[in-house]
N, C-alpha and C positions, 0 to 999 in steps of 0.2 A: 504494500500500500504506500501509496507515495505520501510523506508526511515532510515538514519543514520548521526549522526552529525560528520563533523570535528570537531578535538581536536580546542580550540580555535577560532572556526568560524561559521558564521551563514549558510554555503554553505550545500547544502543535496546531499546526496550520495541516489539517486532513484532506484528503481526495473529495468528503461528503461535505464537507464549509466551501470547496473550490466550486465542486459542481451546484450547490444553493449561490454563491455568487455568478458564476454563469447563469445561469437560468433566471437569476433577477436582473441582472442586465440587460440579454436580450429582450426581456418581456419587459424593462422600463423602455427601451430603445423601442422596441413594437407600438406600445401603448401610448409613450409622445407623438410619434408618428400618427396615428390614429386621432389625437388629438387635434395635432395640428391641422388636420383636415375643418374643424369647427373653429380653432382660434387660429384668426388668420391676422396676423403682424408683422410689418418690418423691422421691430424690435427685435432681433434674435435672440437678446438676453433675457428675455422673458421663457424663451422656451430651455434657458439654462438654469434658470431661477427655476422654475419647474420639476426640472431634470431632479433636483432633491429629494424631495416630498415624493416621488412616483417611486424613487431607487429604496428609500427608507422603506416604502409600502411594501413595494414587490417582495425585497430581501423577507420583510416580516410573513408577507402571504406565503411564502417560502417555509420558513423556518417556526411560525405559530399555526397555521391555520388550516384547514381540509385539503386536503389535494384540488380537489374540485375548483379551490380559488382559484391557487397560481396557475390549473391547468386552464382557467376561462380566462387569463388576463395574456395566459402562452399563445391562447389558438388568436385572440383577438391582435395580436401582438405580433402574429407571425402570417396570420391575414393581409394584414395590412404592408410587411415587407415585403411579401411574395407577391402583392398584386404591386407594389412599387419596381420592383427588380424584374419580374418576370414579364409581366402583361403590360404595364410602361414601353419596359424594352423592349419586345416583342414591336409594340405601337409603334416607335420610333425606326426601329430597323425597315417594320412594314414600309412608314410613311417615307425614310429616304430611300429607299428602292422606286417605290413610286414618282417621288419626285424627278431621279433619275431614269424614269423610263419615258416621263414628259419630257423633259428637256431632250434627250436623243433627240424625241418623235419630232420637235418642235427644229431642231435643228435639221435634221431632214427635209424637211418641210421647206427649209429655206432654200 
């Protein structure tokens, strides 16, 4: 099991406190995201200010709370990246191909 010392302490840092920090990460990163689709600002510090309160949450739905929490804040969380990353890019790779296939046609034309 992979374990790691505090600087000056007898406390261990486990593979099951790594992966509850993974897993409240990703699912604060998902859930901002998801957010920010209703708060919408040019202040980006606001979504860093933020960023606190969601991390404090999530780590706790993690490590106090039903599975059932952290797993609805994971899917909503991971929803939300995969339609960012996947169905986004998808859209854009579609849209310049397309656009590249007017302009050929359009130069041809000339």
């Amino acid at each position: 099991m992979f374990q790691m010392m505090f600087e000056g302490g007898d406390e261990m840092i486990d593979s099951q406190f790594l992966l509850k920090v993974f897993v409240a990460t990703f699912a604060t990163v998902g859930f901002e995201e998801f957010i920010k689709n209703f708060l919408k600002t040019k202040k980006t510090w606001i979504y860093a200010i933020l960023m606190f309160p969601l991390s404090v949450a999530s780590y706790f739905s993690v490590d106090r709370l039903p599975l059932w929490v952290i797993g609805s804040v994971l899917t909503v969380g991971c929803v939300q990246i995969c339609y960012q990353t996947v169905v986004q890019g998808f859209k854009a790779v579609i849209e310049g191909l397309l656009d590249k296939i007017k302009n050929k046609g359009a130069e041809e034309n000339v």
